[in-house]
N, C-alpha and C positions, 0 to 999 in steps of 0.2 A: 544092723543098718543105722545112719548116721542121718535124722533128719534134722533139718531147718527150716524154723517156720518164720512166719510174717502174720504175726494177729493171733498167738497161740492162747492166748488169756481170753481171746472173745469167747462168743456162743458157739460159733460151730470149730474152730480153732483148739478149745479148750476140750471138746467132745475127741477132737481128731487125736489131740497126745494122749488122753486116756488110751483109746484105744491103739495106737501106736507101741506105747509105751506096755499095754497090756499084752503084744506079738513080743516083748522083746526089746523095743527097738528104742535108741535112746535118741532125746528130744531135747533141742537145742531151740528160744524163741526168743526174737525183739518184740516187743509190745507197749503199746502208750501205758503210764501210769495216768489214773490210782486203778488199785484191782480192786474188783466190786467186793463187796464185804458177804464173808460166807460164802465166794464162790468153791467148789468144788476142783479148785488147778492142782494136777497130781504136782506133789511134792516132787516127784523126780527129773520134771521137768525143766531144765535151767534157761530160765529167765533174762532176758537181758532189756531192761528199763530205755527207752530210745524210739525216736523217731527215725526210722530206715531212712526215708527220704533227705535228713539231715547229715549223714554220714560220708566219707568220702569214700572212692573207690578203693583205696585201700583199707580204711575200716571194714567195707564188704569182702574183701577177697580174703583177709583173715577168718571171718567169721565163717566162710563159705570152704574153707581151709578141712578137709578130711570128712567135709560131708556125701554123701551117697543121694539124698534125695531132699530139694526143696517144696515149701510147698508156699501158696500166696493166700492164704485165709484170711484176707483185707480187701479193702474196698469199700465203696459205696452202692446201695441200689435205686432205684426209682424212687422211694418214700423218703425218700431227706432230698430239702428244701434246699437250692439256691437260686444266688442272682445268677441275670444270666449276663455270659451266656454261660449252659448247665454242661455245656460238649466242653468246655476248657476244664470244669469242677470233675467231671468223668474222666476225661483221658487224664486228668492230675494225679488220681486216686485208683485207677482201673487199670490205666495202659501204660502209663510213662514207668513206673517201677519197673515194669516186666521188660519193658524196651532196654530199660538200664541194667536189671538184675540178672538176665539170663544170658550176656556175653559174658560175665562175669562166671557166671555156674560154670561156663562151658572153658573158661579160662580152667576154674580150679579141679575139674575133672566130675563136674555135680553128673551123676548119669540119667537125671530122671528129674521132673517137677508135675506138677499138681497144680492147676489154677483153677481157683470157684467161682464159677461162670453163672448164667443166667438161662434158664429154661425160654425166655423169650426170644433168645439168638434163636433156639431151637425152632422155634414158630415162625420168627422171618424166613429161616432157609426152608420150611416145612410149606409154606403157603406163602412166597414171593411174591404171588400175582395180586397180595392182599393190601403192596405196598405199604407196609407198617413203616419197615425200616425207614423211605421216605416221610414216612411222619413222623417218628418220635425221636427222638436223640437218644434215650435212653436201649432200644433196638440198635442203632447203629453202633454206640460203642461198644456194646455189647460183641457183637458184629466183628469190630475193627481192635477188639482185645484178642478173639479166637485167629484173627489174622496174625496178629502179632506170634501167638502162640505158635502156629502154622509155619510161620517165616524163618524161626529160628530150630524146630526142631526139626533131627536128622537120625544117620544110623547111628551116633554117637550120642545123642540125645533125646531122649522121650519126655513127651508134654501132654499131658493130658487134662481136658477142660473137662468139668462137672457141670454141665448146664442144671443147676438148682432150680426146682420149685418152691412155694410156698412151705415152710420149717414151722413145725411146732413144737413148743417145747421152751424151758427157759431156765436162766442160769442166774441164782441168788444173786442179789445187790445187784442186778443189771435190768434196766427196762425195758420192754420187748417189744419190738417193730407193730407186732397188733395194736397198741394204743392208739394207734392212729385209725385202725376199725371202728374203735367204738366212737372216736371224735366225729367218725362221719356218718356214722347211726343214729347216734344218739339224738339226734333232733329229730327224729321218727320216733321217740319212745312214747310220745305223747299221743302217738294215732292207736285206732285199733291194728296195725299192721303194719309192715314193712313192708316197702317197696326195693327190689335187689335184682340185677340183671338173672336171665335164665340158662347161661352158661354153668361152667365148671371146672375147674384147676386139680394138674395134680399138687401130692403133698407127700409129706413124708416128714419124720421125728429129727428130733438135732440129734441124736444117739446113733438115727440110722446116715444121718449124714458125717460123725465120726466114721463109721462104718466102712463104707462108701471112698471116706480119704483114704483110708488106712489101704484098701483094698487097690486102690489106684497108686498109690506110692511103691506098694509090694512090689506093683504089676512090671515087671521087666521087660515093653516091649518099646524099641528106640520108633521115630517118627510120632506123628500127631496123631491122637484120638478126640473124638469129644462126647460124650456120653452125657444123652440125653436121660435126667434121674428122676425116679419117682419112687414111691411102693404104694398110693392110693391114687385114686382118681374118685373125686366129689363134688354132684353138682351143687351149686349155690346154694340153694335154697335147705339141702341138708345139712348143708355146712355152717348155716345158720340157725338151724336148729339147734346144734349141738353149741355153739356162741350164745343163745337168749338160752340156755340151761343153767351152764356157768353163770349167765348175769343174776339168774333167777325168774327168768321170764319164762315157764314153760309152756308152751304151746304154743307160742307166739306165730300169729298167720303171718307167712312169705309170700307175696306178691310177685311175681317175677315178671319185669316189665321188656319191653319192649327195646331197644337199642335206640330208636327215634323217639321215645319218651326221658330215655336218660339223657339224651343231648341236650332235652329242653332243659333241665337243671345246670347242665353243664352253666351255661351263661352266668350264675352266678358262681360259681367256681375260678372261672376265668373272671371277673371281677374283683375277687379278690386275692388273686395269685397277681395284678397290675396294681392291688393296692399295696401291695406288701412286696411289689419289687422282686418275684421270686417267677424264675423260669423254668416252667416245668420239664420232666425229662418224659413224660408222657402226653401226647397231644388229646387235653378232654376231649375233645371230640371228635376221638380216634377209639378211646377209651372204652367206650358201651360196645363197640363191636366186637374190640378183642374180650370182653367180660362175657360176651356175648356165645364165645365158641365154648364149645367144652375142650378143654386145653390136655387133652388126657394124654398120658404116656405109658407103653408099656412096664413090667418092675422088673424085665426080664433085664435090663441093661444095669442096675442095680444089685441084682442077685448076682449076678457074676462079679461083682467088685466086691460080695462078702456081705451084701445087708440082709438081715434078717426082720422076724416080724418084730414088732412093737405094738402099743396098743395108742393107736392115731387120737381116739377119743379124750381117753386122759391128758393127751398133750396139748388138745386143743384146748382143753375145759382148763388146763393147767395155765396156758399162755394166756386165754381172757380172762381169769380169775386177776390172774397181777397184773396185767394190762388195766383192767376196771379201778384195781385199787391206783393204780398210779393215774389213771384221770380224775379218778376222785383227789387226790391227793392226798391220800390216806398212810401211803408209805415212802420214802424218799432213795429213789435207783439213780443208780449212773445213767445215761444216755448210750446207748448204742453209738457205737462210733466208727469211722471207716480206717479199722488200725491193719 
């Protein structure tokens, strides 16, 4: 099988061709330069240096020329920062490629694609009545990509969305989206205790999200799915237990507060997301509610795409250990980026 990727050097992109490439299958990817130093990119993967988006339709239709199965392991999510408005920054990076790239697959005979989605589409359509989607932008597009997805696939073509949880796990020479956990901790390190909503999120390893691709690529079946992923489900306050380990803080008391206490913070959050011009794709004070559910998914929709166990703990302790060093600035990563 002939795949084409979009973002195959990132974190979970680069998880996806190992194992791709580990069934067999040879792997064909555009991806931003530079490549993080020490990352682990199979050698057999061929590379091609370039911004997708820059490209004409005919540099795509070559490219997309004798392949079998696309996949979109790029994009942005909620934790990177823009001005707004943040729905133009989202459907730039989320939706406009796939509106572009998939008449094209369906021009060159592509039979199948793969697009890595977001676990909170999953919770808008799961609890409607909670009006998220009305609230945050980052829900809607989420939202209005699986549409997209939806719109174009048929008997002739299969699309399948991964709605992704929380990934732990992390790939040399690159910085890892936790950094920005500890940025918003850390000014609690000074107390006896942390204050942390009393919700819970699923999660799962970057190796099981390879996994997971790989298994959705195989999968030969034409029309839409979208598949809600997990392989743990953990509530907050343990999850931060195993975070103050990694730091070195063991024992550290979790407080689990209240959804109408964490608003009260919000306010300055939103002060300074107005000083710095930056509009969020999460509405804070929509925020503490959804922190507030326990966000849990079965692993049964995972296990059928091929993932197996992993050990969660190490990945977490793994992702905050260089997380920590990279707020300290202790060691110098690429930036996570939306290739």
């Amino acid at each position: 099988m002939n795949v084409f990727m979009i973002g195959g050097t990132g974190l979970l992109g680069c998880e996806a061709a190992r194992q791709l490439i580990a069934h067999g299958h040879k792997v064909t990817s555009v991806a931003l330069p530079p490549l993080p130093e020490g990352a682990p990119i199979p050698e057999e993967m061929e590379i091609l240096f370039g911004d997708i988006n820059k490209k004409t339709d005919e540099e795509i239709r070559d490219l997309l020329k004798g392949q079998d199965v696309f996949i979109f392991a790029a994009g942005v999510d909620e934790r990177v920062e823009f001005p707004a408005p943040v729905s133009d920054y989202y459907y730039k990076f989320n939706i406009a490629p796939l509106e572009r790239i998939f008449p094209l697959c369906k021009e060159a005979g592509v039979k199948n694609a793969v697009v890595l989605g977001s676990y909170f589409a999953y919770l808008a359509k799961k609890m409607p009545e909670k009006g998220f989607a009305a609230r945050n932008p980052y829900f809607r597009a989420r939202l209005q990509q699986e549409a997209v997805c939806e719109q174009f696939a048929d008997e002739t073509f299969g699309v399948k969305v991964l709605e992704l949880p929380y990934i732990f796990g992390t790939q040399p020479g690159r910085k890892p989206v936790w950094t920005i956990l500890i940025e918003q901790i850390a000014f609690m390190d000074k107390w006896p205790f942390t204050m942390y909503p009393k919700g819970g999120t699923a999660m799962l390893t970057c190796r099981q999200v390879g996994e997971v691709i790989c298994g959705a690529a195989e999968r030969e079946k034409p029309g839409y799915e979208a598949f809600p992923i997990s392989m743990y489900n953990m509530k907050w306050d343990r999850f931060l237990g195993y975070v103050y380990d990694a730091r070195g803080m063991h024992g550290r008391k979790i407080l689990g507060v209240s959804p109408l206490m964490m608003k009260m913070g919000m306010f300055k959050v939103v002060k300074d997301y107005k000083e710095r011009g930056i509009d969020s794709g999460m509405d804070p004070f929509n925020l503490p509610d959804i922190m507030d559910i326990d966000l849990f998914i079965d692993k049964c929709y995972s296990v059928e795409l091929g993932a197996t166990e992993d050990d969660i703990v190490a990945a977490i302790t793994d992702s905050i250990t260089v997380s920590e060093e990279a707020y300290n600035g202790t060691v110098k990563l690429l930036d996570m980026k939306g290739e």
